[in-house]
TORTI-659561 format. One record per atom (N, C-alpha, C, CB): residue number from 1; residue in one letter; chain; atom name; x, y, z. Coordinates in Angstrom, 1 decimal, decimal comma, always signed. Glycine has a CB too. Example, Ala and Ser with C-alpha at 12.3 -4.5 7.8 and 13.67 -1.06 7.14 Angstrom:
<vofis>
[1 a A N [+13,2 -5,7 +7,8]]
[1 a A CA [+12,3 -4,5 +7,8]]
[1 a A C [+13,2 -3,3 +7,8]]
[1 a A CB [+11,3 -4,5 +9,0]]
[2 s A N [+12,8 -2,2 +7,1]]
[2 s A CA [+13,7 -1,1 +7,1]]
[2 s A C [+12,9 +0,0 +7,9]]
[2 s A CB [+14,1 -0,6 +5,7]]
</vofis>
This chain:
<vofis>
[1 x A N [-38,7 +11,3 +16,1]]
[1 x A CA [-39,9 +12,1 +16,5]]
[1 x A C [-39,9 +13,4 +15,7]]
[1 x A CB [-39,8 +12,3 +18,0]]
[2 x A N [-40,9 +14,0 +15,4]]
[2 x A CA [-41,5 +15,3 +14,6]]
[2 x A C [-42,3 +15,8 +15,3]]
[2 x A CB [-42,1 +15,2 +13,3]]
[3 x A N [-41,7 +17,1 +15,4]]
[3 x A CA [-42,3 +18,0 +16,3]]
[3 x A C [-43,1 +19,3 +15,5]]
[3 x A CB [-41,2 +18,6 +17,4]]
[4 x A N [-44,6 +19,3 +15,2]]
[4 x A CA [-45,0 +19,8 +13,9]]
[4 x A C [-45,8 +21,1 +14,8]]
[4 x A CB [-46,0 +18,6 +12,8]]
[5 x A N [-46,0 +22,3 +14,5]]
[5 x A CA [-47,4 +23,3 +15,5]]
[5 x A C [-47,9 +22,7 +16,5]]
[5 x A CB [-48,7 +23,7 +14,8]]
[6 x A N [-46,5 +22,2 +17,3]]
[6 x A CA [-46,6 +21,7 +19,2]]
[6 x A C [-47,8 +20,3 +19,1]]
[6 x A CB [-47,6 +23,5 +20,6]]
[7 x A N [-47,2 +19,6 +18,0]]
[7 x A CA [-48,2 +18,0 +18,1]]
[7 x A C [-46,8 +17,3 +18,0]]
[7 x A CB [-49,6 +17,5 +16,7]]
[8 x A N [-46,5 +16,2 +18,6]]
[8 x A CA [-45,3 +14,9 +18,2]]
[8 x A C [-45,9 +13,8 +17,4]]
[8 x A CB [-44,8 +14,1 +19,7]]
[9 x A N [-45,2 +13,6 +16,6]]
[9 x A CA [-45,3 +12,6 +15,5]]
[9 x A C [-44,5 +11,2 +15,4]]
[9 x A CB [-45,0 +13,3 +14,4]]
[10 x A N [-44,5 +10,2 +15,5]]
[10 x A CA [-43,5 +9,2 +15,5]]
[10 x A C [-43,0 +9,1 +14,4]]
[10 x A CB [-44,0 +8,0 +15,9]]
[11 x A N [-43,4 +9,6 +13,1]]
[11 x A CA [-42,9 +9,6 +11,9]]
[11 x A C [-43,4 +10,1 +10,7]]
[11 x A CB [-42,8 +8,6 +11,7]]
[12 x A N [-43,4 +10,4 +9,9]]
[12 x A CA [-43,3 +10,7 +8,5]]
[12 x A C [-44,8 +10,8 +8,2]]
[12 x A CB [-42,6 +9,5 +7,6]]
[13 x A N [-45,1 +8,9 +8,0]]
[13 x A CA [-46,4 +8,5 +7,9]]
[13 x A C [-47,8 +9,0 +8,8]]
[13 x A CB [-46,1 +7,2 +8,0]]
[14 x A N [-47,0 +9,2 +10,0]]
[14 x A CA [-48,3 +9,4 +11,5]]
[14 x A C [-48,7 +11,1 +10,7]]
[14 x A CB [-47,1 +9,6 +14,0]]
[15 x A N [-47,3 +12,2 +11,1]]
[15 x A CA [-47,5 +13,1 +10,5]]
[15 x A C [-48,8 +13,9 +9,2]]
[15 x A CB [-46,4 +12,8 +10,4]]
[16 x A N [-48,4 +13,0 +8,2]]
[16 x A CA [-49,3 +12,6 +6,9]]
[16 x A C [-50,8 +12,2 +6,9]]
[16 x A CB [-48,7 +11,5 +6,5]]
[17 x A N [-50,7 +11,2 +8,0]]
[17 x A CA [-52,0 +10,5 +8,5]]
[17 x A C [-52,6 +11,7 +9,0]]
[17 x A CB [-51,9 +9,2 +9,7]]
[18 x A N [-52,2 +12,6 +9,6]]
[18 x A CA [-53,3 +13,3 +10,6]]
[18 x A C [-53,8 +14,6 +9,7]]
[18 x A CB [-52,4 +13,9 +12,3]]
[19 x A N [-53,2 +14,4 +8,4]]
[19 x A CA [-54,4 +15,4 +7,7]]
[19 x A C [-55,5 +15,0 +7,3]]
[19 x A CB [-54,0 +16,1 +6,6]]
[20 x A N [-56,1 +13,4 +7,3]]
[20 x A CA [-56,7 +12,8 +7,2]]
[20 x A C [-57,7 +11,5 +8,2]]
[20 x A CB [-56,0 +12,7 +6,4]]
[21 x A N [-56,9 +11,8 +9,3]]
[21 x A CA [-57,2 +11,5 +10,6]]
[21 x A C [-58,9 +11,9 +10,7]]
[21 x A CB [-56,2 +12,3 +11,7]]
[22 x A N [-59,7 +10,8 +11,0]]
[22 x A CA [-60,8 +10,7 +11,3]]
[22 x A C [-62,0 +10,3 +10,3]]
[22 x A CB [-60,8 +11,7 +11,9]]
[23 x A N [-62,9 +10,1 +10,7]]
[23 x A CA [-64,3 +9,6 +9,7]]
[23 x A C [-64,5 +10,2 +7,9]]
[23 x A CB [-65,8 +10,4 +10,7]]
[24 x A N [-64,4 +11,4 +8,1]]
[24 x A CA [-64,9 +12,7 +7,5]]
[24 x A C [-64,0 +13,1 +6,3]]
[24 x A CB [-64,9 +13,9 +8,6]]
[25 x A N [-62,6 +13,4 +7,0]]
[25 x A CA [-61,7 +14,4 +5,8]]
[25 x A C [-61,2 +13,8 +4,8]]
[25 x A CB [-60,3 +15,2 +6,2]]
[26 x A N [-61,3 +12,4 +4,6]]
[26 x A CA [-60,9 +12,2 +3,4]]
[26 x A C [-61,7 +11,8 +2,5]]
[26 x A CB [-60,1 +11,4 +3,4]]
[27 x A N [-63,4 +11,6 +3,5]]
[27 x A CA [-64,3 +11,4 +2,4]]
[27 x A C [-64,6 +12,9 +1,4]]
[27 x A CB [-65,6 +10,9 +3,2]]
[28 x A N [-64,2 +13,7 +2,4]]
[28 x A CA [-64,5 +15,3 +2,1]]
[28 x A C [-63,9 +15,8 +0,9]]
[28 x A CB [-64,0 +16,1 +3,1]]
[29 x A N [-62,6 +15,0 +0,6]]
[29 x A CA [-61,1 +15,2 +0,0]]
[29 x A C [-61,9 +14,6 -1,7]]
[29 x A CB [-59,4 +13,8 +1,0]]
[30 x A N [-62,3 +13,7 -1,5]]
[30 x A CA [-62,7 +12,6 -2,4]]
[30 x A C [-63,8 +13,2 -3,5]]
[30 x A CB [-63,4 +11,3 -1,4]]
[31 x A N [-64,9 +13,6 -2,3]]
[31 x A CA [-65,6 +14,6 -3,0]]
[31 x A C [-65,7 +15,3 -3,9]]
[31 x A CB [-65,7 +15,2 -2,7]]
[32 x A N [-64,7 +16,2 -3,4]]
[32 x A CA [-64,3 +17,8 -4,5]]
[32 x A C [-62,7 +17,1 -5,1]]
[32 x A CB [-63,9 +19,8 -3,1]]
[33 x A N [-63,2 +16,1 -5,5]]
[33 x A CA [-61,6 +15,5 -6,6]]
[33 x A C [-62,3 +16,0 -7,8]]
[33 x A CB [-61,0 +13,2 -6,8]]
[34 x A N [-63,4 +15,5 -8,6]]
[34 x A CA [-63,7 +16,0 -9,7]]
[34 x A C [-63,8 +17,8 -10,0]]
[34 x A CB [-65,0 +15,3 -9,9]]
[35 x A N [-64,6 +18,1 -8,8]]
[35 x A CA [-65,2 +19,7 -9,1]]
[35 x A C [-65,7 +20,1 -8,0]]
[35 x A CB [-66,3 +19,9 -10,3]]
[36 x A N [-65,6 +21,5 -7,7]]
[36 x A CA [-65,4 +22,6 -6,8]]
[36 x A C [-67,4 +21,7 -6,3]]
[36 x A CB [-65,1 +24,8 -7,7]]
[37 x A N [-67,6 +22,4 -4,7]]
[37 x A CA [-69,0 +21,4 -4,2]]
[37 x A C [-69,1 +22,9 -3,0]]
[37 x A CB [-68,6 +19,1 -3,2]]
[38 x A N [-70,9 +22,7 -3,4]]
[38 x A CA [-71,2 +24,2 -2,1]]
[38 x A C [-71,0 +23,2 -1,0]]
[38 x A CB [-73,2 +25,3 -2,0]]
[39 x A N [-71,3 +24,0 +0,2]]
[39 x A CA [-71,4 +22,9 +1,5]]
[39 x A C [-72,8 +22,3 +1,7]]
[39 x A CB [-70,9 +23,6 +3,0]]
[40 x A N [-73,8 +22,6 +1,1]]
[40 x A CA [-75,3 +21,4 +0,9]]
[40 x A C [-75,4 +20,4 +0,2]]
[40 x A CB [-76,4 +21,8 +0,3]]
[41 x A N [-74,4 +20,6 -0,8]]
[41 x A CA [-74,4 +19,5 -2,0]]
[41 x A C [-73,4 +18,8 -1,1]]
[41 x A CB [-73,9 +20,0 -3,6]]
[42 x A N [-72,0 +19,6 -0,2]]
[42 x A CA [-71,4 +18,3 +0,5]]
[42 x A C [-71,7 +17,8 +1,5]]
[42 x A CB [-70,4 +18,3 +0,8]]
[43 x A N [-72,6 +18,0 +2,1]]
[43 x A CA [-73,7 +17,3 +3,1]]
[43 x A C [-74,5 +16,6 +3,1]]
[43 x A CB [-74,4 +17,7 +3,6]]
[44 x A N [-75,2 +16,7 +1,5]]
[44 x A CA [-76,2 +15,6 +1,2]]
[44 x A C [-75,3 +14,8 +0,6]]
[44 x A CB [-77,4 +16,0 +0,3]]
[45 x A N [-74,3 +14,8 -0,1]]
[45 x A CA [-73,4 +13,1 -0,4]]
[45 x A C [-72,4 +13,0 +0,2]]
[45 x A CB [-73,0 +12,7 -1,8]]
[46 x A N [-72,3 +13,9 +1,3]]
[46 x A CA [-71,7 +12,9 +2,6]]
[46 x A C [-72,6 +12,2 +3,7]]
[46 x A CB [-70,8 +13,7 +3,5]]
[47 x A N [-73,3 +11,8 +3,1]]
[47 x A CA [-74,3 +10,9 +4,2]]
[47 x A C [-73,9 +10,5 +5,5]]
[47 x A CB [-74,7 +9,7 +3,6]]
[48 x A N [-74,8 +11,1 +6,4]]
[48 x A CA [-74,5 +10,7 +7,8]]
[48 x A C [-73,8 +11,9 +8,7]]
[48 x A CB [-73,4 +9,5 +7,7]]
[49 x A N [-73,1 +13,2 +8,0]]
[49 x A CA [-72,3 +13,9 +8,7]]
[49 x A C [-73,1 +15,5 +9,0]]
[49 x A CB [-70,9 +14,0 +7,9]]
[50 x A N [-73,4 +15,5 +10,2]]
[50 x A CA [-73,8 +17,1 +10,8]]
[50 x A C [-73,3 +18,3 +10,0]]
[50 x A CB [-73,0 +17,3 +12,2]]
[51 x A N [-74,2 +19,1 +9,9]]
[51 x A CA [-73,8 +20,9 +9,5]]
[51 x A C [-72,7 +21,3 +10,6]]
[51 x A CB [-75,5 +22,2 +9,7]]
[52 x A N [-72,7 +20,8 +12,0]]
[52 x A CA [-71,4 +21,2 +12,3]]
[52 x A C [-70,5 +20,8 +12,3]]
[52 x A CB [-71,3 +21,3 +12,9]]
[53 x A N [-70,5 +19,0 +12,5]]
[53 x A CA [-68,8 +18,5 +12,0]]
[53 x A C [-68,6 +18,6 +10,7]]
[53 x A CB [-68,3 +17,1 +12,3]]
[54 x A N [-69,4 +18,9 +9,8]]
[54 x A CA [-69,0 +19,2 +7,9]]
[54 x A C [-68,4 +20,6 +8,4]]
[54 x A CB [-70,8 +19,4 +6,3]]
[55 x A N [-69,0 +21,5 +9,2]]
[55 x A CA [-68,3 +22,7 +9,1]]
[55 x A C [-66,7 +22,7 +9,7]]
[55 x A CB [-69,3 +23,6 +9,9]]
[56 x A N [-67,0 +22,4 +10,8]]
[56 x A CA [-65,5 +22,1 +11,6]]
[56 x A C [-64,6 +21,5 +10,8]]
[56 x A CB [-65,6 +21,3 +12,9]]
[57 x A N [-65,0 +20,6 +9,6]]
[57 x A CA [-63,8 +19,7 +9,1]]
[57 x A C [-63,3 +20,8 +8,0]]
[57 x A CB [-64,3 +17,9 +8,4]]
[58 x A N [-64,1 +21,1 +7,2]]
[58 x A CA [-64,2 +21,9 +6,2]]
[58 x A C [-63,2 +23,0 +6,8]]
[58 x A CB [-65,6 +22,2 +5,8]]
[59 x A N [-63,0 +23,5 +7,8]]
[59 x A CA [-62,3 +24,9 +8,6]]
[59 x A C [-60,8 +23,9 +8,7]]
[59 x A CB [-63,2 +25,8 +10,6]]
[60 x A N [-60,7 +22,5 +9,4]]
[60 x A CA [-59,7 +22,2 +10,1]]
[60 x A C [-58,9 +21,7 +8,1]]
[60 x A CB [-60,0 +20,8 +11,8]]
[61 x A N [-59,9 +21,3 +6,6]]
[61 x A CA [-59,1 +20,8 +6,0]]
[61 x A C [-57,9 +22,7 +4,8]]
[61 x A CB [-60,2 +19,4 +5,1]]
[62 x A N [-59,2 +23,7 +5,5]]
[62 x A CA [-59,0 +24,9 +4,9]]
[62 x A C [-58,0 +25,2 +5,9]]
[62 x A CB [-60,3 +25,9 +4,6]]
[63 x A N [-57,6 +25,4 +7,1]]
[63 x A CA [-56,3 +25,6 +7,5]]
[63 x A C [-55,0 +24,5 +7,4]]
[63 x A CB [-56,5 +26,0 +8,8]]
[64 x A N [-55,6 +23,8 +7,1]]
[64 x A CA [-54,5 +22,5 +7,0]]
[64 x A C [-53,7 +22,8 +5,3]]
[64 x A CB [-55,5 +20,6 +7,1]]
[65 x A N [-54,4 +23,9 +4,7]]
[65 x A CA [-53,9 +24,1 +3,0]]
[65 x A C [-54,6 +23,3 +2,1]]
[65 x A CB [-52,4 +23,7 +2,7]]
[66 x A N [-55,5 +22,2 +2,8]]
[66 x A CA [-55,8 +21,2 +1,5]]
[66 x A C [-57,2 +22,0 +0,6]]
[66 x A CB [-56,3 +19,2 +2,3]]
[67 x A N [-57,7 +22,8 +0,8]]
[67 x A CA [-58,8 +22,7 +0,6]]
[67 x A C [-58,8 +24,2 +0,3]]
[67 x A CB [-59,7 +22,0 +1,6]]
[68 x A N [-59,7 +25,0 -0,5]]
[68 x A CA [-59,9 +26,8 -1,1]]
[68 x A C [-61,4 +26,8 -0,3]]
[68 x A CB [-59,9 +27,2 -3,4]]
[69 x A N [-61,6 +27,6 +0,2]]
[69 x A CA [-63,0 +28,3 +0,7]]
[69 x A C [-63,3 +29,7 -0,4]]
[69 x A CB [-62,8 +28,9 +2,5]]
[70 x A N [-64,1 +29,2 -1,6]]
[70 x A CA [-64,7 +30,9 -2,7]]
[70 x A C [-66,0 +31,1 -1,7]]
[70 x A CB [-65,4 +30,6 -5,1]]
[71 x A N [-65,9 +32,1 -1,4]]
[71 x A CA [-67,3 +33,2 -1,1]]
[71 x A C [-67,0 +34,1 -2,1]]
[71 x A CB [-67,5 +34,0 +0,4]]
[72 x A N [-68,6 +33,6 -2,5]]
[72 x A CA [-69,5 +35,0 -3,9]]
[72 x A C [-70,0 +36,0 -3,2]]
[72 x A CB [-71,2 +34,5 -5,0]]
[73 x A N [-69,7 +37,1 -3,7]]
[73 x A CA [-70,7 +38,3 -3,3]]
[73 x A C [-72,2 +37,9 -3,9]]
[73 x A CB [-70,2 +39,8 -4,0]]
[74 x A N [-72,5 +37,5 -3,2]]
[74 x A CA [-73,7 +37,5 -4,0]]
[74 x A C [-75,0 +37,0 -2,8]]
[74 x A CB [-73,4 +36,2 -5,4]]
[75 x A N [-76,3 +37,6 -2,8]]
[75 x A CA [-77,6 +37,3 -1,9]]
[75 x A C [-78,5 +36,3 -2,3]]
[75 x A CB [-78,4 +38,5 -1,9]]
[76 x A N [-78,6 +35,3 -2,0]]
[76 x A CA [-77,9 +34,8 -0,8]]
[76 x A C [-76,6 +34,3 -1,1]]
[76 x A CB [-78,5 +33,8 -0,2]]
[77 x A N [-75,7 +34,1 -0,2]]
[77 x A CA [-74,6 +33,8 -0,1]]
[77 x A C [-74,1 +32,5 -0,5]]
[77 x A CB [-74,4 +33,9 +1,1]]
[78 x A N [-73,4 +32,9 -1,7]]
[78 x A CA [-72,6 +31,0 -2,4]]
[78 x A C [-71,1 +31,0 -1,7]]
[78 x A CB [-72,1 +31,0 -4,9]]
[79 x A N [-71,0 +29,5 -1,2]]
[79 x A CA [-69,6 +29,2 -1,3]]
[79 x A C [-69,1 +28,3 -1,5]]
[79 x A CB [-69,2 +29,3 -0,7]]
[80 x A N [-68,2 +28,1 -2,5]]
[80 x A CA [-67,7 +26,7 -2,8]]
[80 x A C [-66,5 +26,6 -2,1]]
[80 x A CB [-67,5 +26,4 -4,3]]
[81 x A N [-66,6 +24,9 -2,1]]
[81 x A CA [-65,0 +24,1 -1,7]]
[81 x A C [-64,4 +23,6 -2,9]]
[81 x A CB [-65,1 +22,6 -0,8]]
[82 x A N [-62,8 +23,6 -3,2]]
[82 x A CA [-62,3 +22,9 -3,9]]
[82 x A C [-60,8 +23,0 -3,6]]
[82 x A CB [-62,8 +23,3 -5,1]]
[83 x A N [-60,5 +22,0 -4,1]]
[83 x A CA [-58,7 +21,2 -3,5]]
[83 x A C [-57,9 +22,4 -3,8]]
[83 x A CB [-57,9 +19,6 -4,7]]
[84 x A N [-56,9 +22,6 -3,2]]
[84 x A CA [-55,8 +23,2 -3,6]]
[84 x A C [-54,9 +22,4 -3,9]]
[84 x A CB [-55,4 +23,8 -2,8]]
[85 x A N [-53,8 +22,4 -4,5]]
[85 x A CA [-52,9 +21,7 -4,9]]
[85 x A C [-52,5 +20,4 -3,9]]
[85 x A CB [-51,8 +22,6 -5,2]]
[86 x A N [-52,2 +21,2 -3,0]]
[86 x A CA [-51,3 +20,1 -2,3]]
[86 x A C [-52,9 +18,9 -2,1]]
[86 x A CB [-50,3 +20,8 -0,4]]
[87 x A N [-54,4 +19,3 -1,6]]
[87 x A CA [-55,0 +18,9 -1,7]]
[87 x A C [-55,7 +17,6 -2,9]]
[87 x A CB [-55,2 +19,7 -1,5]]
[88 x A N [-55,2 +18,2 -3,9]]
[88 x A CA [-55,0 +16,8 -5,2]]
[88 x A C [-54,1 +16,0 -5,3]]
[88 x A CB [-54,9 +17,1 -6,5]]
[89 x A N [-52,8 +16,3 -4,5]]
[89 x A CA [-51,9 +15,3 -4,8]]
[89 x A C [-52,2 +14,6 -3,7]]
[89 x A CB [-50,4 +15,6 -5,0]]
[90 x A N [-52,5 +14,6 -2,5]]
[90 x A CA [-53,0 +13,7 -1,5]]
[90 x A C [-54,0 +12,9 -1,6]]
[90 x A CB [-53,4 +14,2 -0,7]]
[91 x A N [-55,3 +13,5 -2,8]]
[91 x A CA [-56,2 +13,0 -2,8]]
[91 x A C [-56,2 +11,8 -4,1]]
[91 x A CB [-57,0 +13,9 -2,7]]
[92 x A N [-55,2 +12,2 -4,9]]
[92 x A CA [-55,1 +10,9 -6,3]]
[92 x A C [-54,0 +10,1 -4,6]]
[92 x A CB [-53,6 +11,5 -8,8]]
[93 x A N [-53,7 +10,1 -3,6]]
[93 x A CA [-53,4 +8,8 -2,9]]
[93 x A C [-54,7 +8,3 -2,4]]
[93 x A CB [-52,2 +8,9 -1,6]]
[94 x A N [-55,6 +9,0 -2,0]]
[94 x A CA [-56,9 +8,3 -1,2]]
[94 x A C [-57,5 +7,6 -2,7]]
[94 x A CB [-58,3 +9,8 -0,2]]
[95 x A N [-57,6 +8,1 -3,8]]
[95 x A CA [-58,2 +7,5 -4,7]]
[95 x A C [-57,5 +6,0 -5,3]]
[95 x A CB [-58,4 +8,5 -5,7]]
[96 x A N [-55,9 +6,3 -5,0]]
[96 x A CA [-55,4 +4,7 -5,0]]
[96 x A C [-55,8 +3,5 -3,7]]
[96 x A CB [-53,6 +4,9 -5,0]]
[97 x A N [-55,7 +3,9 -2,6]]
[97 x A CA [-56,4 +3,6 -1,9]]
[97 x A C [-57,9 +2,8 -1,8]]
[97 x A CB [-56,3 +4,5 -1,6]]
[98 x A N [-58,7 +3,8 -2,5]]
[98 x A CA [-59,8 +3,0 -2,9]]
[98 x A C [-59,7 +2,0 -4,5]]
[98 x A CB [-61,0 +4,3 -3,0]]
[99 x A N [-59,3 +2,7 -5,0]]
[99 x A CA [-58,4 +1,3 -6,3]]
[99 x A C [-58,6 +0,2 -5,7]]
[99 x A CB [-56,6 +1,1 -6,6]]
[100 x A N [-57,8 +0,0 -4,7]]
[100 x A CA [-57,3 -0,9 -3,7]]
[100 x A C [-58,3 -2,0 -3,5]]
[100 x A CB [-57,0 -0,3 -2,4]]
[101 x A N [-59,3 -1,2 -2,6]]
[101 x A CA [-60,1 -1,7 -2,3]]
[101 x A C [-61,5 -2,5 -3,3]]
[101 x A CB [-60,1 -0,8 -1,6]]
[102 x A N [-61,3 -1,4 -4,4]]
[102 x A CA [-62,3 -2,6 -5,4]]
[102 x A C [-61,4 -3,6 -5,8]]
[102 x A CB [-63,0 -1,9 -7,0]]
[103 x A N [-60,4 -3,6 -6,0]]
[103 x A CA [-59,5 -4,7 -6,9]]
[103 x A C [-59,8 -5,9 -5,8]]
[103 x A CB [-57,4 -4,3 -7,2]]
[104 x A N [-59,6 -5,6 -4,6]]
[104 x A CA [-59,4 -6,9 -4,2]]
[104 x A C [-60,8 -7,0 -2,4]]
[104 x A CB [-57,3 -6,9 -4,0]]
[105 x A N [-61,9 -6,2 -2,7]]
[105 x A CA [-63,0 -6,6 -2,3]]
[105 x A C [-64,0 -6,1 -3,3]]
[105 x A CB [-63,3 -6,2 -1,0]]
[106 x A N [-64,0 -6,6 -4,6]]
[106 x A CA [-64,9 -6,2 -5,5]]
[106 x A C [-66,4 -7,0 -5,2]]
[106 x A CB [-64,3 -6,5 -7,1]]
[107 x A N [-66,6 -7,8 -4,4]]
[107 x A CA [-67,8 -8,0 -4,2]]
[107 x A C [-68,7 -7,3 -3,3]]
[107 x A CB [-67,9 -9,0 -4,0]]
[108 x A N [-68,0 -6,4 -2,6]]
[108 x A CA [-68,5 -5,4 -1,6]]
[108 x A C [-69,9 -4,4 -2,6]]
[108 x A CB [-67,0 -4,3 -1,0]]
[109 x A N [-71,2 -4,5 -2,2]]
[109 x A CA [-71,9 -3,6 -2,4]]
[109 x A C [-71,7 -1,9 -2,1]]
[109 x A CB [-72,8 -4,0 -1,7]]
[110 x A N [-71,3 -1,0 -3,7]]
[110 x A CA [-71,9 +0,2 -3,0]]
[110 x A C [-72,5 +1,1 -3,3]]
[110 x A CB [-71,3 +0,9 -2,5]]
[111 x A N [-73,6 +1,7 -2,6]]
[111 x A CA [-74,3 +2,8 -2,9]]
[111 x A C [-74,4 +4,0 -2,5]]
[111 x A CB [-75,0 +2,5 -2,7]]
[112 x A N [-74,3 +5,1 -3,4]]
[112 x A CA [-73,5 +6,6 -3,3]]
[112 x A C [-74,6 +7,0 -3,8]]
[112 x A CB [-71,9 +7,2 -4,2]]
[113 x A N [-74,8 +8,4 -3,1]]
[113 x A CA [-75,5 +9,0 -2,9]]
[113 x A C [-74,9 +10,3 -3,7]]
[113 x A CB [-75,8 +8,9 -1,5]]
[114 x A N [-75,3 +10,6 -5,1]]
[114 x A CA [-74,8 +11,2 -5,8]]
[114 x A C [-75,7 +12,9 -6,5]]
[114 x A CB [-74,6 +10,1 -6,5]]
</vofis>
């Protein structure tokens, strides 16, 4: 058992899983693999997800370390997302992950909203 900021873990893996735990944070992760994304541009090609749970994930992946929040001085107000380290090495695993998944459901249709 792993006892992490008062949550229990059964292991290693569970642990691991829960920075990525749910619909959202790893599509989020995936995103900003190439290059830093304001939060409109990550709303419109995360299709399907609210200005508030994009916000709330975006806070829970920025205290989790994976993720940099830049605010520009600037009127109106810019801010970008982009990985932090530990954030990229997690995320070349979600990108093997999806590997995965073309290699061996390559007939699956998909369409991204780019």
């Amino acid at each position: 058992m792993i006892d992490y900021n008062g949550k229990n873990y059964v292991c290693r893996l569970d642990f691991a899983m829960d920075f990525i735990r749910g619909k959202w944070k790893a599509v989020i992760l995936c995103h900003l693999y190439k290059k830093p994304k304001r939060f409109l541009e990550l709303q419109r090609i995360t299709n399907g997800i609210s200005q508030k749970v994009l916000n709330e994930k975006l806070k829970e992946l920025e205290l989790a370390g994976l993720i940099h929040k830049i605010a520009y001085a600037e009127v109106p107000p810019k801010v970008e997302y982009s990985l932090t380290t530990e954030g990229r090495d997690l995320t070349k695993i979600l990108k093997e992950m999806e590997n995965w998944s073309i290699k061996y459901y390559p007939h699956l249709e998909v369409s991204l909203i780019q």
